[in-house]
Backbone as CSV, one residue per row, in Angstrom:
resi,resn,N_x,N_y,N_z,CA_x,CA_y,CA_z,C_x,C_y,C_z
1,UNK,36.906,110.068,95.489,37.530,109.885,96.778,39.043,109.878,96.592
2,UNK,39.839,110.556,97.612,41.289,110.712,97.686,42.028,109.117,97.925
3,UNK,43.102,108.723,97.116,43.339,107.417,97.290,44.352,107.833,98.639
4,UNK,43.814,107.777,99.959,45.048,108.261,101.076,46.541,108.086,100.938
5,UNK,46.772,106.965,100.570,48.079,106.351,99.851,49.010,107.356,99.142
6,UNK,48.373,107.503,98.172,48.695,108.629,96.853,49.248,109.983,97.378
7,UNK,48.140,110.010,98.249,48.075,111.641,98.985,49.483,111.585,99.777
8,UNK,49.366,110.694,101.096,50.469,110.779,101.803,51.638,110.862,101.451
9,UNK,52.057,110.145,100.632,53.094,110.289,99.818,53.635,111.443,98.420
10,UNK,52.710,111.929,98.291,52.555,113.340,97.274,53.428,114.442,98.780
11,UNK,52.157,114.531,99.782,52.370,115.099,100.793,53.669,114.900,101.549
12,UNK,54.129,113.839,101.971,55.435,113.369,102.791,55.665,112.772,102.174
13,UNK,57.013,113.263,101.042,57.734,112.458,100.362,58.853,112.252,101.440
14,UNK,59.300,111.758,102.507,59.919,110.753,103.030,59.461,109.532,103.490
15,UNK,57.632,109.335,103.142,57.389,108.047,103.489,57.765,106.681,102.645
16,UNK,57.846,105.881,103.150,58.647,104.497,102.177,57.598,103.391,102.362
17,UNK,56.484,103.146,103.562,56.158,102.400,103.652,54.585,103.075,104.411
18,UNK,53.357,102.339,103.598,52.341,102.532,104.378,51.698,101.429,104.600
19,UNK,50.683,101.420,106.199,50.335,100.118,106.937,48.845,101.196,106.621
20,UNK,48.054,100.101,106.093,46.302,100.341,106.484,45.825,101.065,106.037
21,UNK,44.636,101.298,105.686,43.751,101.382,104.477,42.923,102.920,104.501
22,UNK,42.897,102.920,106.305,41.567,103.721,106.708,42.699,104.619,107.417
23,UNK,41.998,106.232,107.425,42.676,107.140,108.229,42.708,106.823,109.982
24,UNK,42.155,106.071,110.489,42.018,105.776,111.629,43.501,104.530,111.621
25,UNK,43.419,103.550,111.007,44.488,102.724,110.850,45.878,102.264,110.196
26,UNK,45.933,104.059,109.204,47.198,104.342,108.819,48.335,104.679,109.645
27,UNK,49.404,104.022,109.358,50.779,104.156,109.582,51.574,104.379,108.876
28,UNK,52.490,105.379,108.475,53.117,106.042,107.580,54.998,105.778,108.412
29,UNK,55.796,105.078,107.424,57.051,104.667,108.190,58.290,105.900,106.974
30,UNK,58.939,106.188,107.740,60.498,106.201,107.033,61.209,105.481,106.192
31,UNK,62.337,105.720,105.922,63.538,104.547,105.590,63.907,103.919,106.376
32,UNK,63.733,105.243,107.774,64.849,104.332,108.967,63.864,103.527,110.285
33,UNK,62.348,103.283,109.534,61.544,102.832,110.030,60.961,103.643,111.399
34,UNK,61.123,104.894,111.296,60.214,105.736,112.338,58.925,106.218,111.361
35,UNK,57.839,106.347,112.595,56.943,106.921,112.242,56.780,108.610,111.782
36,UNK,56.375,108.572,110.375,55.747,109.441,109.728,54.539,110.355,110.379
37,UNK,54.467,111.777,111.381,53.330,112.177,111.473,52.688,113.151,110.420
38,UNK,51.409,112.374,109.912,50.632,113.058,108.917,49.967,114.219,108.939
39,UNK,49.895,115.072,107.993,49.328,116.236,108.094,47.538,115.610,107.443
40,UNK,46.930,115.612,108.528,45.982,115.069,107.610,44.951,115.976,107.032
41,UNK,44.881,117.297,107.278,44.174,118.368,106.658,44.614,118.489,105.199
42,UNK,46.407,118.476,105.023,46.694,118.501,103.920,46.603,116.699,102.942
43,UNK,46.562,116.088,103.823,45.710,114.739,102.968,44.651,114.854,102.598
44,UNK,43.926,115.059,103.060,42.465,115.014,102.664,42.057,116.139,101.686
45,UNK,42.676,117.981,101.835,42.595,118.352,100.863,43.668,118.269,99.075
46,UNK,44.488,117.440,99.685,44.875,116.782,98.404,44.158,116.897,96.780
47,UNK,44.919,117.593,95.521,44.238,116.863,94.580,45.003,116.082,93.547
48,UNK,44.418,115.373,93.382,44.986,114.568,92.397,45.586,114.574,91.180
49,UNK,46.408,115.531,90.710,46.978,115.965,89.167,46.885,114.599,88.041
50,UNK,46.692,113.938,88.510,46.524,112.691,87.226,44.802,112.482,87.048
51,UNK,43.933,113.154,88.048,42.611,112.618,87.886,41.800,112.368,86.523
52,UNK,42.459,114.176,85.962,41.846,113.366,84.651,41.893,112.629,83.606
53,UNK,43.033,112.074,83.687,43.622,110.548,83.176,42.949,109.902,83.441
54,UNK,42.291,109.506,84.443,42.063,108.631,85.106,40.445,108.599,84.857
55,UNK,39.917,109.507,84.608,38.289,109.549,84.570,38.095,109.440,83.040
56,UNK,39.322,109.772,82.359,38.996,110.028,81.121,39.431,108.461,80.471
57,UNK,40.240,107.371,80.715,40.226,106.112,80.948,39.510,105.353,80.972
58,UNK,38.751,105.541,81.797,37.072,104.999,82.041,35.791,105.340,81.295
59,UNK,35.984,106.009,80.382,35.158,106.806,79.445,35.583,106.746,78.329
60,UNK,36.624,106.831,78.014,37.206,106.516,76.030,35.743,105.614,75.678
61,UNK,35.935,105.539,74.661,35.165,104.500,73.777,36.097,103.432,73.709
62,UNK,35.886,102.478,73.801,36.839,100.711,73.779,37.510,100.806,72.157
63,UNK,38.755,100.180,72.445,39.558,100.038,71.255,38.609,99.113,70.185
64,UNK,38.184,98.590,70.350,37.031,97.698,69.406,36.034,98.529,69.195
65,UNK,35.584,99.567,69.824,34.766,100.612,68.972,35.444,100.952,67.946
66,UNK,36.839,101.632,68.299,37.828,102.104,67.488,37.726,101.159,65.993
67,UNK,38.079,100.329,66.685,38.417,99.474,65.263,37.335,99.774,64.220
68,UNK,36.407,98.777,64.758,35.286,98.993,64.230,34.505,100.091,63.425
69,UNK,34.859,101.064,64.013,34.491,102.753,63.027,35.542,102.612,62.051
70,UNK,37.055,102.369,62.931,38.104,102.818,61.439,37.923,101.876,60.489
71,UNK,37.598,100.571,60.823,37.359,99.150,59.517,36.088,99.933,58.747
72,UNK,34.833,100.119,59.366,33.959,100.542,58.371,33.938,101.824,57.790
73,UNK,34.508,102.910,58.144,35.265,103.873,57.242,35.898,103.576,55.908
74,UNK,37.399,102.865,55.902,38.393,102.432,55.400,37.757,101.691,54.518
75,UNK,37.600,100.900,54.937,36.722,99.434,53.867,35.415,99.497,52.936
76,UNK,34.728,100.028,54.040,33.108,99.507,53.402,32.814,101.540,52.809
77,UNK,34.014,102.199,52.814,33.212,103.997,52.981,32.274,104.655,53.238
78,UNK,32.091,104.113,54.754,30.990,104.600,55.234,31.074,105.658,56.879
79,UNK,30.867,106.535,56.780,32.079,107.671,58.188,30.777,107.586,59.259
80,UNK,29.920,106.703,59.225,28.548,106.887,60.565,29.011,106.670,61.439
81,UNK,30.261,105.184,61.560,30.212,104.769,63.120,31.502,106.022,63.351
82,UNK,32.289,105.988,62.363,33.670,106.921,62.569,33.142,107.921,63.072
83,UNK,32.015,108.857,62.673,31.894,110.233,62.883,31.132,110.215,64.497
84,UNK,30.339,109.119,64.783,30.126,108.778,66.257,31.373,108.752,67.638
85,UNK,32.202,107.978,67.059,33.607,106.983,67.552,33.914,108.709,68.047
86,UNK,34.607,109.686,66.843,34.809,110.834,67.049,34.346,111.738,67.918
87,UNK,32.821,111.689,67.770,32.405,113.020,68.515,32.169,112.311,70.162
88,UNK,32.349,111.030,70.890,32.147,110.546,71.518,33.463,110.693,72.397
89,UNK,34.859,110.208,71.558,35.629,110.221,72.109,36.278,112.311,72.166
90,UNK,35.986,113.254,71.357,36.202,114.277,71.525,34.997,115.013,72.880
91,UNK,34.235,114.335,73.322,33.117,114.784,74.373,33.936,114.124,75.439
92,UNK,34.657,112.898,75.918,35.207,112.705,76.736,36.896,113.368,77.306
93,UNK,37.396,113.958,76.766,38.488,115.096,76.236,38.095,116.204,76.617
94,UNK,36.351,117.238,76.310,36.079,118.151,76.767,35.812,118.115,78.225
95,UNK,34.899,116.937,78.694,34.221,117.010,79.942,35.845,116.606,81.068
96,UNK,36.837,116.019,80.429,37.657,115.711,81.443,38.889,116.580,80.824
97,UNK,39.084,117.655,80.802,39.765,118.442,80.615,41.539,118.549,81.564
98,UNK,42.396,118.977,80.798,43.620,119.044,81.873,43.558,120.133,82.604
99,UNK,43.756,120.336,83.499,43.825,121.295,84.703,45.207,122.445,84.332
């Protein structure tokens, strides 16, 4: 889902201030406190150039996986959890690719 927020402001970079959550109850202000009218076709088809940051964030493997593979690598020489850690975190990199 489009964060409307994000959008409007990608879209009308003269907005400074937004009121409300929902496209029905957004208000989009100026500097000089007039109302902003939204293009809302171009809101809604909006995309997000950071998305896959953002999906790919939520998907890493946790820094304590991390650890954990690189400690038992390093230490004990053993590459099972490392070579997991790897192909786990290189599958989240493919599927969320940069645009």
């Amino acid at each position: 889902m489009t964060d409307l927020h994000k959008a409007i402001r990608a879209i009308h970079n003269n907005t400074v201030t937004i009121n409300g959550d929902a496209k029905e109850d957004i208000v989009a202000l100026d500097s000089s406190g007039n109302t902003v009218t939204i293009n809302w076709s171009s809101v809604e088809s909006w995309s997000d150039p950071d998305e896959y940051k953002i999906k790919r964030l939520a998907e890493y493997p946790s820094l304590q996986e991390f650890a954990e593979a690189y400690c038992e690598k390093e230490i004990g020489g053993s590459s099972t959890k490392w070579d997991a850690y790897k192909t786990a975190y290189n599958k989240v990199r493919t599927d969320n690719h940069k645009e």
